[in-house]
N, C-alpha and C positions, 0 to 999 in steps of 0.2 A: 651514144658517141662511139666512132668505130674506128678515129683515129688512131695510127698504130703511136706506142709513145717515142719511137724513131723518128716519126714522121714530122712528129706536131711542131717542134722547136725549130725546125728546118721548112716548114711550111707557114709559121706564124712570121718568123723573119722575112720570106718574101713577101707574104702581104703587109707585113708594116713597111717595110724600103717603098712598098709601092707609095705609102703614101709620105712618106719621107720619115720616118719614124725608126732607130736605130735602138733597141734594148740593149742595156748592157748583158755580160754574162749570168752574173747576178738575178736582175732582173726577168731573163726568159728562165734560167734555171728555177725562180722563184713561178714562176706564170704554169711552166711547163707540168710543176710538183701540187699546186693549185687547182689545174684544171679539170682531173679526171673527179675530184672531191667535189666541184659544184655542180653535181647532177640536173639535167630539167629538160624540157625544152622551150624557155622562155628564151626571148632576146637580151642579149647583152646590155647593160645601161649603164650609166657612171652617174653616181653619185656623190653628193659633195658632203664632208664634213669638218667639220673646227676641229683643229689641231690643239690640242692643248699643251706643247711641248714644240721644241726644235723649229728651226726656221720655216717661216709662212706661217699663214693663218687656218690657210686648206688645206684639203688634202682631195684627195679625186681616188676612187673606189670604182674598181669593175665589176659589178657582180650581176646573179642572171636573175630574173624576175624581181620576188619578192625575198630572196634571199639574204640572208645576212654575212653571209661567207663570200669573200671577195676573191677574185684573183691576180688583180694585181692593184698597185698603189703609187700615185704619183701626188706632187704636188704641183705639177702642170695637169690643168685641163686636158688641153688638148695631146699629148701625150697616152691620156686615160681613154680617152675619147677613140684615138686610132687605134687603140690595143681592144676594146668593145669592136668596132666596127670590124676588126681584122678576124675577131673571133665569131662574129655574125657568120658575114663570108665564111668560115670554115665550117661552121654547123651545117651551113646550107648546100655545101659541096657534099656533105655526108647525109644529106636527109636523099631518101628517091625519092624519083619523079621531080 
């Protein structure tokens, strides 16, 4: 990962507007302090788990491969889902060739 951490919060926000997807402050401040900690080069994936507290039943987790360490968390799907994809697209900007 060679994203600078200037870059990243200001780069992850256009590619989510692209897909209509708006983070709070909060939430990029949480993504942007998350990301440089999930090392790898796996693809991004979201997965679902039961909530055992606070509203809803899920919850949606981004995290990369087989890892256990998330970077971000919603309790919309699709939410979780464009914050993985938006973070694929950036991996892939920074791998050559």
């Amino acid at each position: 990962m060679t994203i600078k951490p200037n870059d990243f919060p200001s780069r992850l926000s256009v590619l989510l507007g692209l897909q209509g997807v708006v983070l709070t402050d909060e939430e990029l401040s949480h993504t942007t302090e998350r990301y440089p900690r999930c090392r790898g080069k796996e693809h991004w994936g979201v997965r679902e788990y039961v909530r055992r507290t606070g509203v809803g039943a899920r919850e949606y987790r981004v995290v990369r491969g087989s890892s256990i360490e998330d970077v971000y968390r919603s309790a919309e799907r699709v939410r979780a889902a464009a914050v993985g994809t938006a973070l694929n697209e950036l991996d892939s900007q920074e791998t050559p060739g």
